[in-house]
Residue, then its C-alpha position, 0 to 999 in steps of 0.5 A: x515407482x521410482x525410488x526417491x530421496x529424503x528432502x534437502x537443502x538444495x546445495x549451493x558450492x561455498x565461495x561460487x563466482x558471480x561473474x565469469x571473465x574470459x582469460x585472453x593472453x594471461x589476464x581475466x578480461x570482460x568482453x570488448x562490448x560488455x555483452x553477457x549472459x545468464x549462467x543457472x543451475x539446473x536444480x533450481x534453474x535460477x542465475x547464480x551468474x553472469x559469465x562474459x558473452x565472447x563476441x568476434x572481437x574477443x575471439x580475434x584479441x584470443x588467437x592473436x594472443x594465441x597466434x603470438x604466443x605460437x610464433x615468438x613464444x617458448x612453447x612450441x620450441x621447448x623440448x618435450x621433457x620441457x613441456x611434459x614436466x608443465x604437463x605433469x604439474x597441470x595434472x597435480x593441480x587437477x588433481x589438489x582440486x577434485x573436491x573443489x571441481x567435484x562441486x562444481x561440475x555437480x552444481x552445474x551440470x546437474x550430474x550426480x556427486x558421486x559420478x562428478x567425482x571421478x572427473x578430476x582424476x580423469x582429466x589429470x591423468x589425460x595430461x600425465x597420459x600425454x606427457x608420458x607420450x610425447x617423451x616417449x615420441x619417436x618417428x619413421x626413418x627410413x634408409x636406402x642404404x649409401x644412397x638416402x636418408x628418410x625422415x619424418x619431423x613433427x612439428x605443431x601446427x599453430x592456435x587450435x581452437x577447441x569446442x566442448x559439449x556440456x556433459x562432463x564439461x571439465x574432464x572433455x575439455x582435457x581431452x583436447x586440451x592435453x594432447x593439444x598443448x603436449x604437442x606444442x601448439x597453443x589454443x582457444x578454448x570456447x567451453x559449452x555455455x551452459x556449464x562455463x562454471x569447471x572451465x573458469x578453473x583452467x586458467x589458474x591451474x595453468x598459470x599455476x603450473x607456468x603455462x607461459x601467457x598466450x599458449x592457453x586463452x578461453x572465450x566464453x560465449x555462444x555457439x553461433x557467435x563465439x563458436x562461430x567466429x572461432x571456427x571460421x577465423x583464418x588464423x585457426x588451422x585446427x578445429x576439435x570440436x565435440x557436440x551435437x550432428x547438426x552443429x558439426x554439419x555447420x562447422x564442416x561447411x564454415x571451415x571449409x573456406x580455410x581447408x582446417x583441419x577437423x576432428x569431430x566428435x558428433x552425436x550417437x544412437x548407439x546399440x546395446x545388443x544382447x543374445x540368449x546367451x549372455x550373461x543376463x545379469x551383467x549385461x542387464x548391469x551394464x545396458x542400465x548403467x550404459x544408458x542412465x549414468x551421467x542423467x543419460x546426456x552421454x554421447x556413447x549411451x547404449x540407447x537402443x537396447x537390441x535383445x534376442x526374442x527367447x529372452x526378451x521377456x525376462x529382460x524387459x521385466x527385470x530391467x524394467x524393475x531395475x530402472x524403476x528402482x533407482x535413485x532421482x534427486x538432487x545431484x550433491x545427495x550421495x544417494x543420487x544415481x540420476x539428478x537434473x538435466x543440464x538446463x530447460x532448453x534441455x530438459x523440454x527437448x527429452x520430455x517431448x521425446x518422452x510423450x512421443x514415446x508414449x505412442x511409439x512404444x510400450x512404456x515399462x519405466x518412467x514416462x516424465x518427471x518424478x512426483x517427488x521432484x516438482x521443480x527442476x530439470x528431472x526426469x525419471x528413467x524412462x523404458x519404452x519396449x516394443x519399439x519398431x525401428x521406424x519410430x523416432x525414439x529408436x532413430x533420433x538421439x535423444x541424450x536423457x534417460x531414455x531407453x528403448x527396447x526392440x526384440x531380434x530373431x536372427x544374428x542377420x535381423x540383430x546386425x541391420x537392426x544394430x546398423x539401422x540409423x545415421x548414426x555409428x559411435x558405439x556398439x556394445x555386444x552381449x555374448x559368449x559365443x567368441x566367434x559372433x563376438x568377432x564377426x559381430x563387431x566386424x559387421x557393425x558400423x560403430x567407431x567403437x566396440x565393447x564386447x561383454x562389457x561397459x564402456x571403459x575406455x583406454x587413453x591410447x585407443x581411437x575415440x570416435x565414430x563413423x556415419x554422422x557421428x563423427x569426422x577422424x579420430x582423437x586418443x593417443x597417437x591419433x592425437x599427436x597425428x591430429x595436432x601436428x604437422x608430419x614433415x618428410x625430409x629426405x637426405x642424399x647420402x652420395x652423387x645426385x644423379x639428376x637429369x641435366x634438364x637444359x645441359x647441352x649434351x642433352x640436345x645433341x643432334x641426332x647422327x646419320 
C-alpha cells in the first residue's frame, strides 16, 4: 500500500495575489475587455484568484509594445557585455527569491517542496549560462587569400513569442527566456493558464535588474485565444513553444501563413530499457525516480519500462515494492515524493488512463487515488506489467504516475520495442556492455540519450526530439542559431572581375 503522510493543514504561501495582470511595455495591465479567468490550487481545487484572460487585443498592444522596443529600443543594440551584466543581475534576483518561487510553484503546481526548490537555481543559472555565452560569441570567417573576405553577422530577429507548459512552469520559461533576450531579441511570453501564479514574478525581477520597457511583456490567457493569437500575428517571426503533440500540430499549421520560424518541444513516450546486466539497483533508482518525480507530468518521464526476460521477474517485484513505497501527500510536506496533479482536467485524463490500464496490463502498484487522500488531484504511483506494445497505455502519453512494464528477449525485440510509438524525445539504456551501450543509442529514435544514468542534463547540449516529439533543437549554440538571424557578408579584397553583361566589346561581330 502506498505509504502516507501525517495529516496537515493544507498550506497556503503568505501574502498570495488575488488577481493576476498582464505586464505590457512596463506596466501591470487587466485585459482591454475585462475578461478573466479562475486560477486553483490543485490540493484543494479551490480559486485562490483571478488572473487577466489575454484576448488578441491584449496580444496586439504586447508585440507592438514589444515590436517598438525592438526597432527603436537599446536592446538589440547594446553590446553583449551590456546585455550579460542585465543578464546576471536577473540570475541574482532568481536566485534571492528561491524560497519565495519555491512556495509558489508548490502551491501551484501541486509538485512536491523539496523537488520545487531546485527550480529557482536552475533558471538563474540558464541566464548566467547565457550570459557567459553570448560574451564568449564568435563566428565563421572565412578568407580567400588576396581575393576575399567572408563573414557571418549575427543579428537578432524581432519579438519571440514564447509558449510554456505547466509543469515547472517557472524554471521552462528561463529556458526560452534567457537565450531569447541574451541574443537581443524582445518577447511575448504567454505562461501555461494553469499555473500563471511563478510567471507573475518575472516582471518585477526584470524591471529590478533595468530590463528596458518593452523588451519583456507577458499576456496571460488561454491556449485557443491568447496562444492563438500569439502564434498567428505577423509581426512575431518566432515561435518557441513546448507542450502537448496536438497542440504543436495546430501552431505548425497556424505559423505557416507567416513562414516563422518554430522550435518545438512536443510530447513523449519515452524508453527506459534495462539488460540482464545492468546495474539493478541503480537502474531500478533511476527508472523510479525517471517516471514518479515531479508527480510524473514530466516530458522526458522513462514511461515504458523495457526490461530483458532473465530479470524481468525480479525487476518488477522489487520495483514494484519500491513504488508501493513511496511517499503521496500534500506538496509543501518535506515527506512528500508525489503530491497533486497540476488540475482535475488533468487528473480525470490520468485516472481514465489508470482504469484502462487495468484491463491492458497486469497492475503491481497503485491503480487510483490514494485512500488517505480523499479530496484533491492524487494519484498514487501506479505499475502496470505485462504490457503489450499495442495497448494504449504503452503508445499514448499519459504525463502521471504511470508506468509500464514490458519484457524483451533479444537486443533487435528491445530496439523495435524501444523505436514502437510516434514519439522520440528521450531513451535511457540500462548496461555495462559499452559496445550495446553505443550501438544501442545509435539505432533508437530519441532526441536524447542517458546511458547508465538519469536524466541530467547539460545546459550546452540540444534538447529536443525527433518523431512527433518535436521540431529543432534549443540548448546552447542552438539557442543562439535559433534566435538570430545568420547574416554572410562577403568582401572583395582586390579587382572585381565581373562579366561585362551589356559592354560592347561583349557583342562583337564574329569574323570570317
Amino acid at each position: 500500500m502506498t505509504s502516507t503522510v501525517p495529516e496537515t493543514t493544507h498550506y497556503v504561501p503568505e501574502n498570495l495575489p488575488t488577481h493576476l495582470q498582464h505586464y505590457i511595455n512596463g506596466s501591470f495591465v487587466d485585459s482591454v475587455s475585462g475578461k478573466t479567468f479562475d486560477v486553483l490550487d490543485p490540493v484543494s481545487n479551490a480559486n485562490y484568484a483571478t488572473a487577466a484572460a489575454g484576448q488578441r487585443e491584449d496580444i496586439d498592444l504586447a508585440v507592438a509594445a514589444a515590436r517598438e522596443a525592438f526597432v527603436n529600443g537599446p536592446w538589440p543594440r547594446m553590446k553583449p557585455r551590456e546585455r550579460a551584466r542585465i543578464l546576471n543581475r536577473i540570475a541574482d534576483a532568481v536566485e534571492a527569491q528561491e524560497t519565495r518561487l519555491a512556495d509558489l510553484e508548490s502551491f501551484d503546481t501541486g509538485l512536491p517542496i523539496t523537488q520545487a526548490k531546485g527550480q529557482a537555481l536552475r533558471a538563474a543559472e540558464n541566464f548566467r549560462f547565457f550570459a557567459d555565452l553570448i560574451v564568449a560569441q564568435f563566428d565563421d570567417a572565412m578568407k580567400v587569400p588576396g581575393v576575399q573576405i567572408n563573414y557571418v553577422n549575427r543579428k537578432p530577429i524581432g519579438v519571440a513569442g514564447l509558449i510554456t507548459p505547466w509543469n515547472t512552469p517557472f524554471m521552462l520559461e528561463s529556458w526560452k527566456l534567457a537565450p531569447a533576450l541574451a541574443t537581443g531579441n524582445t518577447v511575448v511570453l504567454k505562461p501555461a493558464e494553469f499555473t500563471p501564479l511563478s510567471a507573475s514574478l518575472w516582471a518585477q525581477i526584470f524591471k529590478d535588474a533595468d530590463l528596458p520597457d518593452g523588451v519583456f511583456n507577458l499576456v496571460n490567457g488561454l491556449g485557443e485565444e491568447a496562444g492563438d493569437a500569439l502564434v498567428k500575428h505577423p509581426q512575431v517571426p518566432l515561435i518557441s513553444f513546448t507542450g502537448e503533440t496536438t497542440t504543436g500540430q495546430t501552431i505548425f499549421r497556424n505559423a505557416a501563413t507567416n513562414l516563422k520560424g518554430l522550435s518545438m518541444e512536443l510530447g513523449g513516450k519515452s524508453p527506459c530499457v534495462v539488460f540482464a546486466d545492468a546495474d539493478l539497483a541503480a537502474a531500478i533508482d533511476s527508472a523510479l525516480f525517471g517516471v514518479f518525480s515531479l508527480n510524473g507530468e514530466r516530458c522526458t518521464a522513462g514511461s515504458r519500462i523495457l526490461v530483458e526476460q532473465a530479470i524481468y521477474d525480479e525487476f518488477c517485484e522489487k520495483y514494484a515494492a519500491r513504488a508501493q513505497a513511496i511517499v503521496v501527500g500534500d506538496p509543501h510536506d518535506p515527506a512528500t515524493e508525489v503530491g497533486a496533479l497540476v488540475h482535475p482536467e488533468h487528473y480525470e485524463k490520468v485516472a481514465s488512463y489508470v482504469e484502462l490500464g487495468k484491463s491492458e496490463g497486469r497492475l503491481l502498484a497503485g491503480g487510483g487515488r490514494p485512500a488517505h487522500l480523499p479530496e484533491g488531484n492524487y494519484i498514487a504511483p501506479t505499475v502496470f506489467a505485462d504490457v503489450a506494445p499495442g495497448a494504449r497505455i504503452f503508445q499514448e502519453e499519459i504525463f502521471g504516475p504511470v508506468v509500464t512494464i514490458t519484457a524483451f528477449e533479444t537486443d533487435a525485440e528491445a530496439l523495435a520495442l524501444a523505436n514502437n510509438t510516434k514519439y522520440g524525445l528521450a531513451a535511457y539504456i540500462w548496461t555495462q556492455n559499452l559496445t550495446r551501450a553505443h550501438t544501442f543509442s545509435q539505432n533508437i529514435e530519441a532526441g536524447m540519450v542517458w546511458l547508465n544514468s538519469h536524466n541530467v542534463r547539460d545546459l550546452r547540449t540540444p534538447f529536443g526530439g525527433v518523431k512527433a516529439s518535436g521540431l529543432g533543437h534549443e540548448g546552447g549554440y542552438r539557442s543562439i542559431d535559433f534566435y538570430t538571424d545568420q547574416q554572410a557578408v562577403h568582401i572583395s579584397l582586390g579587382a572585381v572581375h565581373t562579366p561585362k553583361f551589356g559592354s560592347i566589346t561583349t557583342h562583337a561581330p564574329q569574323q570570317g
